[in-house]
Every structure is written in C-alpha cells, then in structure tokens.
C-alpha positions as CSV (number, residue, x, y, z in Angstrom):
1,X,13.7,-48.6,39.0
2,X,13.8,-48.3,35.3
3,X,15.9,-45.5,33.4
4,X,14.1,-42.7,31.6
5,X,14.5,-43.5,28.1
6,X,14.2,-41.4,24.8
7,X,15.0,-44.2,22.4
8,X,13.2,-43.7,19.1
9,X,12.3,-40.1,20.2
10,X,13.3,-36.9,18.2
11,X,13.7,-33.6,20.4
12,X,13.9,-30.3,19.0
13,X,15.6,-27.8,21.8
14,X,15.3,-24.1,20.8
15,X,18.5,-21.9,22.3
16,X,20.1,-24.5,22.7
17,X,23.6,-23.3,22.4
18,X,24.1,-22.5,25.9
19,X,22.8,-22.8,29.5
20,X,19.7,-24.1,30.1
21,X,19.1,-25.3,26.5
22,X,22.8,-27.1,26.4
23,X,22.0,-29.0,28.9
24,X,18.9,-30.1,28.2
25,X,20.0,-31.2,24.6
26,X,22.9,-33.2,25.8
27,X,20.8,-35.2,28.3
28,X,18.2,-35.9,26.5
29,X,20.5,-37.4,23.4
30,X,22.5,-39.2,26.2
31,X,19.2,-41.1,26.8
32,X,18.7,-41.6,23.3
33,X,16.8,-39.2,22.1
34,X,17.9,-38.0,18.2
35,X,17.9,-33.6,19.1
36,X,17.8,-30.8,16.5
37,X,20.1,-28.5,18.5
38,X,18.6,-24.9,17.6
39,X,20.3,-21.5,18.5
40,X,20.8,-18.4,16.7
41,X,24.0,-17.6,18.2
42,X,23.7,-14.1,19.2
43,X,24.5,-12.3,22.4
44,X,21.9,-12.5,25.0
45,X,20.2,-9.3,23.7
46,X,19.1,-11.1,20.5
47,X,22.3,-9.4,18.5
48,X,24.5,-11.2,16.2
49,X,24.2,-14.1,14.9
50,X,26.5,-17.5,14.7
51,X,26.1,-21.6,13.9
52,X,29.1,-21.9,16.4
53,X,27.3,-22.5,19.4
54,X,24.8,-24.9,18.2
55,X,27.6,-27.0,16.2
56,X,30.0,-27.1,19.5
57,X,26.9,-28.6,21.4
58,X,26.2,-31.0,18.3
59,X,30.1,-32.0,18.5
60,X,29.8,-33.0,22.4
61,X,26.3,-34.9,21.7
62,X,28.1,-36.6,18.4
63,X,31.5,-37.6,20.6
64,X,29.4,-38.8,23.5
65,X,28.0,-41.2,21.0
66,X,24.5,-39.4,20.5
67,X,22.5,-38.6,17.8
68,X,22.4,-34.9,16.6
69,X,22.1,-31.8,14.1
70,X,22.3,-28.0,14.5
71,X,20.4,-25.5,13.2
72,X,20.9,-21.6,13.4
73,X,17.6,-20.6,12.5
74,X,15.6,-17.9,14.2
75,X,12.4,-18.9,16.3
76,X,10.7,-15.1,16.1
77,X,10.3,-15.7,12.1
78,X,7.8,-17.9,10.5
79,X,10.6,-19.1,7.9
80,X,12.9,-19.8,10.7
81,X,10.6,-21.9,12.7
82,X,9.3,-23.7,9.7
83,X,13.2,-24.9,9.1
84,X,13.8,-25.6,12.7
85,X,11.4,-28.2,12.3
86,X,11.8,-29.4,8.7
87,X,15.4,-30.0,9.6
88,X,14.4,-32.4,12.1
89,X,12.2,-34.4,9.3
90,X,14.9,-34.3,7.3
91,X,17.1,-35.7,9.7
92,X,15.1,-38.1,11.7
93,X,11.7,-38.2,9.6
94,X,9.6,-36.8,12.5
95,X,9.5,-34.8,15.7
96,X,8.1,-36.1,19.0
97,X,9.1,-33.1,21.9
98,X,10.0,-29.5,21.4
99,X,11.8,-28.0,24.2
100,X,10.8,-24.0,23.9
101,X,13.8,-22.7,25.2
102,X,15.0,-19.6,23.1
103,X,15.3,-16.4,25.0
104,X,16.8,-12.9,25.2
105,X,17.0,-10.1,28.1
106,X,16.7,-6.2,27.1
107,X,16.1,-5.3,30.7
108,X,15.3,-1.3,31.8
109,X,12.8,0.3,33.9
110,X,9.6,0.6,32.7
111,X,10.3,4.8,32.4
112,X,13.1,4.2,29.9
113,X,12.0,1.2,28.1
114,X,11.0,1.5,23.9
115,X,8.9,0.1,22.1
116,X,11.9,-2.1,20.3
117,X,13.0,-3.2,23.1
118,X,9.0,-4.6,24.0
119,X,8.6,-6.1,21.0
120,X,12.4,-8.1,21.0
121,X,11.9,-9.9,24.0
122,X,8.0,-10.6,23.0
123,X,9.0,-11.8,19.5
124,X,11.7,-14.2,20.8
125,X,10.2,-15.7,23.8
126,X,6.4,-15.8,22.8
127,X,6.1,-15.1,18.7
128,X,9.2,-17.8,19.4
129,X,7.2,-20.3,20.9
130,X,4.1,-19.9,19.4
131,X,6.0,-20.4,16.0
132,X,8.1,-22.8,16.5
133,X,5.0,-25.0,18.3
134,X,2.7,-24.4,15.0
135,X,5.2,-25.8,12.7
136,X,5.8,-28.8,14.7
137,X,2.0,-29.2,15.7
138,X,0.3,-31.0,12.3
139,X,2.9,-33.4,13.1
140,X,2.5,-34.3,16.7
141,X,-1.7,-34.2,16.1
142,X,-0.9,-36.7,13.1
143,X,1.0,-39.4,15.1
144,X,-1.5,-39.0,18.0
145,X,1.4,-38.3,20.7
146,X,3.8,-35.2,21.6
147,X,5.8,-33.6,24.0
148,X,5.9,-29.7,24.4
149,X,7.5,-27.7,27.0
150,X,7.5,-23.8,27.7
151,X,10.1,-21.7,29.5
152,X,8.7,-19.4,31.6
153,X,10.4,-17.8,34.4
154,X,9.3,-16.6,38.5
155,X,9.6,-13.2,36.8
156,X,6.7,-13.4,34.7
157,X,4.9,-15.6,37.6
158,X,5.5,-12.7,40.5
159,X,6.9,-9.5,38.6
160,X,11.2,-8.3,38.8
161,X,12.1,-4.6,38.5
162,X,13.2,-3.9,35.3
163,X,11.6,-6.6,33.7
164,X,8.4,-5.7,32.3
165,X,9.1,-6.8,28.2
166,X,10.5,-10.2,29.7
167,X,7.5,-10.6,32.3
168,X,5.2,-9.8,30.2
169,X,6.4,-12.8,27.8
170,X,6.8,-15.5,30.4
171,X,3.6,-14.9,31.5
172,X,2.1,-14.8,28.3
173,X,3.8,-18.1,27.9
174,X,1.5,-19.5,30.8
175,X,-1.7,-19.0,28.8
176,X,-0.2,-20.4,25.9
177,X,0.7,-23.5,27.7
178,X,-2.5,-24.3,29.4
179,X,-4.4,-23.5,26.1
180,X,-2.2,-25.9,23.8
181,X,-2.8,-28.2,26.7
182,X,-6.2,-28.5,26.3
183,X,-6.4,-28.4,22.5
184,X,-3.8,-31.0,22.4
185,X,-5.6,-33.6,25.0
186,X,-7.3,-35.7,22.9
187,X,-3.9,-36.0,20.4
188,X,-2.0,-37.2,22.8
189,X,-0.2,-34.1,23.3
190,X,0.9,-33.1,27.0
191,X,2.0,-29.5,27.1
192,X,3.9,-27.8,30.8
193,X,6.2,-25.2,31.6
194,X,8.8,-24.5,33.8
195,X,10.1,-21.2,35.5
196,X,13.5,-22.2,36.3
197,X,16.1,-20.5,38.4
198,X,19.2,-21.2,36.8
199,X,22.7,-19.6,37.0
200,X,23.5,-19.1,33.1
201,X,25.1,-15.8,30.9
202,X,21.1,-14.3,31.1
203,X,21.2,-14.4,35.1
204,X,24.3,-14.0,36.3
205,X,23.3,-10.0,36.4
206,X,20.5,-11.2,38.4
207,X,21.8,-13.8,40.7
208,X,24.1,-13.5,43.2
209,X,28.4,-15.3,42.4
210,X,28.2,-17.0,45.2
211,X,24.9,-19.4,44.4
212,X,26.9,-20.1,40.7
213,X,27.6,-24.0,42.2
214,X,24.2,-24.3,44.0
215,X,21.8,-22.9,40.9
216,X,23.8,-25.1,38.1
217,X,21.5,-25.8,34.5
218,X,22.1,-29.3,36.0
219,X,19.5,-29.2,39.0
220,X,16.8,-28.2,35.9
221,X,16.8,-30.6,33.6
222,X,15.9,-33.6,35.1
223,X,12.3,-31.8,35.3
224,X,12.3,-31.3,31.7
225,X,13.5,-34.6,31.0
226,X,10.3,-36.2,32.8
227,X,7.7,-33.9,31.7
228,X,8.7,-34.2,28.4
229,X,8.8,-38.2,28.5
230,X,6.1,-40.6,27.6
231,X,5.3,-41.8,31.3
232,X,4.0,-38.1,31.7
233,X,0.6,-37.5,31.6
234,X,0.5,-34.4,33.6
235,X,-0.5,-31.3,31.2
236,X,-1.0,-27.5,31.6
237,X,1.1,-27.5,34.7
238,X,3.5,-24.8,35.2
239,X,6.2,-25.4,37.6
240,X,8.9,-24.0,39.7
241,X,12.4,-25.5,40.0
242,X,16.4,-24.8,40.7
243,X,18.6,-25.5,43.7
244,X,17.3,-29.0,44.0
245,X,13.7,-27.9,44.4
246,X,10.8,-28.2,42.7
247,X,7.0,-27.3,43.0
248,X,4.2,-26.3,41.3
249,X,2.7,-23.1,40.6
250,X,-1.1,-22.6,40.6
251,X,-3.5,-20.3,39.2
252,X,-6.5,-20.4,41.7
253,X,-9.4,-18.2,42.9
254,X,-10.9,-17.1,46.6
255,X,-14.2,-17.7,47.7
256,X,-14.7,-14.0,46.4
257,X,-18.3,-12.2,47.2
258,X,-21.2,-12.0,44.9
259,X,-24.7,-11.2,44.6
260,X,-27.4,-11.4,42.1
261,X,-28.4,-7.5,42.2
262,X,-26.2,-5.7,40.5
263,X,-22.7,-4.1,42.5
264,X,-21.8,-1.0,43.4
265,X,-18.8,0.7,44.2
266,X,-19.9,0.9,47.5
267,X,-20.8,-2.7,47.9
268,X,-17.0,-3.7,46.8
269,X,-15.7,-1.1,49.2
270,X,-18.0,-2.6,52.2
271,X,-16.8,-6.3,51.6
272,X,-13.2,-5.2,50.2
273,X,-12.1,-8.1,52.8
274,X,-14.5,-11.2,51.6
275,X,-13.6,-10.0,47.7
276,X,-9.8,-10.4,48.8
277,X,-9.7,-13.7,51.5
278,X,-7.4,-16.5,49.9
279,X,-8.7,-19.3,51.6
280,X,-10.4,-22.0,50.8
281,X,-8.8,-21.9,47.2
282,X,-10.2,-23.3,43.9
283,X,-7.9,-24.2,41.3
284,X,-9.6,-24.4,37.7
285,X,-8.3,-26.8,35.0
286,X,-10.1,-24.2,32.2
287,X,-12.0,-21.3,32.0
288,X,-15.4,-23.0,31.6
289,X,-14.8,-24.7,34.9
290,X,-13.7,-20.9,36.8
291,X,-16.8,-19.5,35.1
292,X,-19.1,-22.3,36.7
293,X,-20.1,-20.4,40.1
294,X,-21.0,-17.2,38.3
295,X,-23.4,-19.5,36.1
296,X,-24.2,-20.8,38.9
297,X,-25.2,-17.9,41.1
298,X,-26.6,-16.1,38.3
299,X,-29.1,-19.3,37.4
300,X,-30.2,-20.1,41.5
C-alpha cells in the first residue's frame, strides 16, 4: 500500500502552535509537505500575543528535516489573513491546503455571557476561517486544485452547556464548509470538516485526566491528513473523530407531513408524530435537492 504523500504541496495550518494544529503541521511536513505554521500565540481566550509558539513548531519541522516558516498573524483580521497567506507565496510560491484550525474558548452560561465575549469566539473561529479561506481562494481556483479543511467541534454539532459563542461558531462552520464545497467543485477544490475530540490546553477543562492517553492530537490527524490529500475526492462532509474512531456526521430530513391546502396549528398539532418520525432519512447534498419534494408536492 502506498504512503500518503505531500511532496510538492504547500499547507498553511492556522493555530498551529499547539495541540491539534501542532500536530497536524509536523505530519503533514514529515510527508513533505512545505507548511506556513500560523498562531498568534495567545492564551486560549484569544489574549496575548507571541511568535514563540509558532517558531518552536517551525524548529521541530526544520530539525526533523522538513520544510517550514512561522507566522504570528491573526486570522480574525483581513490584514492578518492576507499575510498568512502571502507568506506562504513568498515562501513556497503558492498554497495548495489550508488547515482552519485557529480557535479560542470564552466559555459561561448563556445568563452571564456579553456581547465581547460572543463576538471573540465568532471572530476567531468563523470571521477566522472565512478570512483566512478568501485570501487563499483566487489562488486554489487559479491552479484548478485545493485542499480546505474546517474545525468544527460535537459542540456545535449537538449543543455543551456553557458553550453557546463557541457552538454557535462551529456550527456556523458547517454551512460554510458545505457552501465552499459546492462553489469550489468545479475548481478542483474539496472542502470537509472535522469535529474532533481531542485532549489539548482548550479541553482539558472539559475532558476528563484520565482519557489524556486515549484522546491524544495523534488519533486526529491522520483524518486530516487524507481529507486534505489529493486521492480525496469526498467534499462537504463533516466528520467525527478521536479515540481511534471515526464517522460521519449527516444533516438529513424525515419523511415529514405535508399537504397542498394550507396548515394550521391544528393540523401540526394532529400529526405532531408524522412531522417528527426519523425514519426513512434523506440526506441532501444542497438545498436545491432538500427543496425538491416541496416543489414537488406543490406542482402534483
């Protein structure tokens, strides 16, 4: 079976000073892949700000006998973005895969949380992406081939206490991926996500000590690293993994109820059951396709 190569392939991975981001940098330049290594170097709140952590992971790339830079731009500012991925056409003369990886946690109940603290976690994770994505997508449309992967998380997928600025993002990061999917189809473009479950310094709050060894950045990456290879021609999937498991997560619709007079409040209350059953489930690549019984029913 042949090795997953990146030969020839520039990567840029956003937060990727630490955790998840770390590791997906160093194994993607130990398959020989050039990476832009980008992280702010703040806390995990978004405060502060330092190249340290991007150069350290740059240094273990460089001595391992990869092919690296850093960068301590911030992905939440159209300036910052733009330089993330000018430094990797400065460096390497083009960008192939963008790893959007960049996060912070300002977690409180929904009573107690500001505005500020909304808007942080939205600018970071989805301002983030989206940003970082534009700059890098004339260039992937140009070439006619790219790799792009989001970071969403099981929190925006199915809701966590506490959560509500950081659930809204990852979700929000769903529709952006299956949208870039399908404007990026015909460019060669395959665009996923991932909601990992991951022991790193923004879960272990969340996570119980004793799954540390069992929930390592290690049992991610190897998802990234295929979706974000050239033999990949899934796109628009979002999918679960940590722990050694992986699966996919689906948006899909019941068989609902419907008629062509219009509803009342009392029709939805008498077939509350049939607008609710789960089975058989359709799964819809795009919202022309999910709006196709309607038309349907509305055209019989």
């Amino acid at each position: 079976m042949s090795e997953l190569r990146y030969d020839g392939r520039v990567a840029i991975v956003t937060g990727a000073g630490h955790g998840l981001g770390r590791r997906h940098a160093l194994e993607l330049a130990a398959r020989g892949a050039r990476v832009v290594v980008n992280d702010l170097g703040g806390d995990r709140s978004g405060t502060g700000a330092s190249a340290g952590p991007a150069q350290q992971v740059v240094d273990e790339i460089t001595k391992a006998g990869g092919e690296a830079v850093a960068n301590p731009d911030n992905v939440a500012t159209p300036e910052g973005a733009r330089a993330i991925v000018q430094t990797a056409l400065d460096a390497f003369g083009k960008v192939d895969i963008v790893v959007n990886n960049a996060g912070i946690l300002r977690d409180r109940s929904f009573k107690n949380m500001t505005a500020d603290e909304f808007d942080a976690v939205i600018a970071v994770h989805v301002r983030g992406s989206f940003l970082v994505s534009s700059a890098a997508w004339p260039h992937l449309r140009e070439q006619g081939y790219g790799r792009v992967v989001n970071t969403s998380s099981p929190a925006g997928l199915f809701g966590n206490f506490g959560q509500v600025n950081y659930a809204t993002a990852k979700m929000g990061l769903v529709g952006f991926t299956k949208t870039l999917a399908q404007e990026g189809a015909k460019y060669g473009i395959r665009v996923n996500a991932i909601a990992p479950i991951a022991w790193t310094r923004m879960t272990e709050d969340l996570l119980p000590a004793d799954f540390a060894a069992k929930l390592g950045v290690e049992q991610v990456t190897p998802l990234v690293a295929y979706l974000v290879h050239e033999d990949n021609e899934d796109s628009g999937e979002v999918y679960t993994v940590g722990g050694g498991r992986i699966a996919k997560i689906f948006v899909a619709e019941g068989p609902g109820y419907g008629q062509r007079v219009t509803l009342s409040a009392e029709d939805v209350r008498d077939n509350w059951s049939a607008v609710n059953a789960t089975a058989p489930l359709t799964v819809y690549k795009n919202m022309g396709e999910q709006m196709g019984p309607l038309i349907q029913q509305l055209t019989s």
